[in-house]
C-alpha positions in Angstrom: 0.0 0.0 0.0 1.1 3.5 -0.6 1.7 5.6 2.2 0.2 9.5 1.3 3.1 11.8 1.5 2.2 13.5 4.9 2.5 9.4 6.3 5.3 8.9 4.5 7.4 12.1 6.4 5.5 10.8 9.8 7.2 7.3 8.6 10.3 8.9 8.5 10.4 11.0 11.6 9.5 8.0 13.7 12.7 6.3 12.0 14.8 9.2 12.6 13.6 9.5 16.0 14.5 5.5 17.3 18.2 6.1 15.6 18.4 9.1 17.9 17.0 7.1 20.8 19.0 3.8 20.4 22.2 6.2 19.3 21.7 8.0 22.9 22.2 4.2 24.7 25.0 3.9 23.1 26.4 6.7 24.5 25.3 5.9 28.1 25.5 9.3 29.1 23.1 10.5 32.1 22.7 14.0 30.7 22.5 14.8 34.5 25.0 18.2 34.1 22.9 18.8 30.3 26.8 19.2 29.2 28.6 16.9 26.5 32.4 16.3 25.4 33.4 17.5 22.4 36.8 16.4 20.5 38.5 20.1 20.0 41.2 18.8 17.6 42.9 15.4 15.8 46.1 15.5 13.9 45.9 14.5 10.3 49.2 12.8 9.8 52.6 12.3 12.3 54.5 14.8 13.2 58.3 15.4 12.6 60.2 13.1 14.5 62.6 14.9 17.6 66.4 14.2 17.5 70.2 15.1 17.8 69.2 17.7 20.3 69.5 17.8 23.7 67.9 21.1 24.3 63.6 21.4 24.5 62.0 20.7 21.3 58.5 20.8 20.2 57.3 17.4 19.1 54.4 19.2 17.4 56.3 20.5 14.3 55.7 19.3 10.5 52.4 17.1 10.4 50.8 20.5 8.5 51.7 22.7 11.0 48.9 22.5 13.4 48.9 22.1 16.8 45.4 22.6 19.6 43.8 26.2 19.8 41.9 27.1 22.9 39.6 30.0 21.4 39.5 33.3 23.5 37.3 33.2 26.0 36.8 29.7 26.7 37.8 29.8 30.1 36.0 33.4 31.0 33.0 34.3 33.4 30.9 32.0 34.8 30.2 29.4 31.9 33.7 28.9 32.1 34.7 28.1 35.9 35.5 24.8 36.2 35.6 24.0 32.1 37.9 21.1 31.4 40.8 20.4 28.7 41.9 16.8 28.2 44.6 16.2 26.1 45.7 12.7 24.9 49.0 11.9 22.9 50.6 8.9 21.9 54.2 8.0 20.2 57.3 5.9 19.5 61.0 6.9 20.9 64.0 5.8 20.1 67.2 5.7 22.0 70.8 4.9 22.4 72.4 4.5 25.7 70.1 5.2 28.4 69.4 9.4 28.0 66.7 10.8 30.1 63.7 12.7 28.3 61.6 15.5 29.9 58.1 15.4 28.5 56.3 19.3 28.5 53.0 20.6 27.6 53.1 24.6 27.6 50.3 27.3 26.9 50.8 30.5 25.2 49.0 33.1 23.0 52.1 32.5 20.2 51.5 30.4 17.7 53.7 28.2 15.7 55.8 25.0 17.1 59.1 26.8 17.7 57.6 29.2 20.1 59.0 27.6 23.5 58.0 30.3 26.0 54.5 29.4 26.4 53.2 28.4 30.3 53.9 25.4 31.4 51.0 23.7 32.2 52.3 19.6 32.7 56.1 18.4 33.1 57.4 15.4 33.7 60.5 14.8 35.6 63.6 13.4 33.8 62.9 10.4 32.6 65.7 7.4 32.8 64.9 5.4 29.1 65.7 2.1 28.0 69.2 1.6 26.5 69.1 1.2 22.5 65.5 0.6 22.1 63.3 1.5 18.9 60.1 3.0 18.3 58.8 2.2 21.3 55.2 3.4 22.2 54.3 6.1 24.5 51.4 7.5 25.5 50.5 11.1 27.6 47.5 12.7 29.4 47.0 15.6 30.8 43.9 17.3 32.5 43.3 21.1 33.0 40.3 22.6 35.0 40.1 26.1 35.4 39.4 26.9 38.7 39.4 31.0 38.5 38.1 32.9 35.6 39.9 36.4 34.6 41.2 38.8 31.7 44.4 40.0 31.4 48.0 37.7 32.3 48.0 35.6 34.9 44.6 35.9 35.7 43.3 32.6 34.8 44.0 29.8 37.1 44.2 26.1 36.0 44.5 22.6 37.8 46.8 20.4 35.9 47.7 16.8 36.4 48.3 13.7 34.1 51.3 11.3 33.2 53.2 9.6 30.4 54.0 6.1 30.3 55.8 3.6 27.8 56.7 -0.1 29.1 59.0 -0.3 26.5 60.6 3.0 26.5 61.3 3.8 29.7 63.0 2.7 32.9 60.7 1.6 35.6 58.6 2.2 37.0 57.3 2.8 33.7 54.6 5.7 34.3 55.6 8.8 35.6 53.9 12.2 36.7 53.0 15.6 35.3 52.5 18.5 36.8 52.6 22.4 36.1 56.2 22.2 37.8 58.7 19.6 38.3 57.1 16.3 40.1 56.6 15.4 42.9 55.2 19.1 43.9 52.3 20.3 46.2 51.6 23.0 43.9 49.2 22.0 40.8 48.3 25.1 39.5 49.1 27.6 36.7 48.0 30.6 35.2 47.2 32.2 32.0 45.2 34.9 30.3 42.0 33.5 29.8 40.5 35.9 27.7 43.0 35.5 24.6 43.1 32.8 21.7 46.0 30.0 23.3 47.7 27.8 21.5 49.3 23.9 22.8 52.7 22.8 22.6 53.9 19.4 23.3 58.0 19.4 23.5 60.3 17.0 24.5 64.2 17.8 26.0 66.9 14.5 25.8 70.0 15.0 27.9 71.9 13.7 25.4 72.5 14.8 21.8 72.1 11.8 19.0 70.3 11.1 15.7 69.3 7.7 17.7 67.3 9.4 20.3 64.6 10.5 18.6 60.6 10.9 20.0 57.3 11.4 17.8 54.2 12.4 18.3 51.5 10.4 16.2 48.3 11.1 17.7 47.3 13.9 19.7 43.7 14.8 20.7 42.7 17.9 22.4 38.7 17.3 24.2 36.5 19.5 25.8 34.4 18.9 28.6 31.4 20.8 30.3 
């Protein structure tokens, strides 16, 4: 039989309407806050691999140039008090010897992957590696919640911690810290100028110069929450 055309958009709404429905268990999400998670940015392709330095540089340079932008205002007045930043990266490293690596996420309203000045938001502490290993995975998180709100330098507080871990890569125990400052520290907090466009960095700093020692970024997610 041949649905008239004012059943057949009914028809259709009804279908659209379960997909929604059975698309919302899926998600198992209690909508009890009414706020969702929303991925911010994805890299495209890897990034230029890290090596024969042994001063900080950013693993976020090549792979098209682009890098997590935290649009002005995002952490300002009251919607954005206690607004969240996750960011998730993943790698290989490489080593000879055993040379210690310092992991570093920094904030600033530069763009571009040289610029090295930005805030540091998470560090990790030097980090013994494994002796002559290659492409060996790694993995980094880091969580910031603003906990005060304000224009102008230094007038934004965040709460940062997270870690970075690779079984493979790195001495044990494996997982370390990071914080704002050097681990282990009291003091997880940092502060920026909310009310201006920022831009992530993600760097690395070997203690010893070789075109064996090399670290690269492959994924990196930027999400935000509430």
């Amino acid at each position: 039989m041949k649905l008239a055309t004012y059943q057949a958009r009914d028809l259709l709404a009804l279908q659209r309407a379960r997909q929604i429905e059975r698309r919302r268990d899926w998600l198992k999400c209690s909508g009890y806050t009414g706020t969702w998670s929303e991925l911010m940015f994805v890299n495209k392709s890897d990034y230029t691999a890290y090596a024969s330095s042994s001063t900080e540089g950013s693993l976020l340079a090549g792979g098209g140039n682009e890098q997590p932008i935290i649009p002005a205002t995002f952490w300002l007045g009251k919607p954005g008090t206690l607004r969240t930043i996750s960011l998730l990266a993943r790698g290989v490293l490489s080593t000879t010897s055993t040379p210690t690596i310092i992991f570093q996420v920094r904030i600033g309203s530069t763009s571009g992957s040289s610029f090295l000045s930005g805030t540091s938001v998470g560090v990790s502490a030097a980090i013994t590696t494994q002796s002559g290993v290659s492409n060996k995975w790694w993995e980094l998180r880091l969580d910031l919640v603003c906990t005060i709100t304000g224009i102008g330098t230094g007038n934004t507080t965040l709460a940062g911690a997270g870690v970075v871990k690779s079984p493979g890569g790195f001495a044990s125990p494996f997982t370390y810290a990071l914080e704002p400052t050097t681990p282990d520290t009291a003091t997880w907090t940092a502060t920026v100028d909310g009310s201006v466009t920022n831009y992530c960095n993600l760097s690395a700093t070997f203690s010893a110069s070789s075109s064996s020692n090399t670290c690269t970024c492959k994924q990196l997610f930027m999400a935000g929450l509430n």
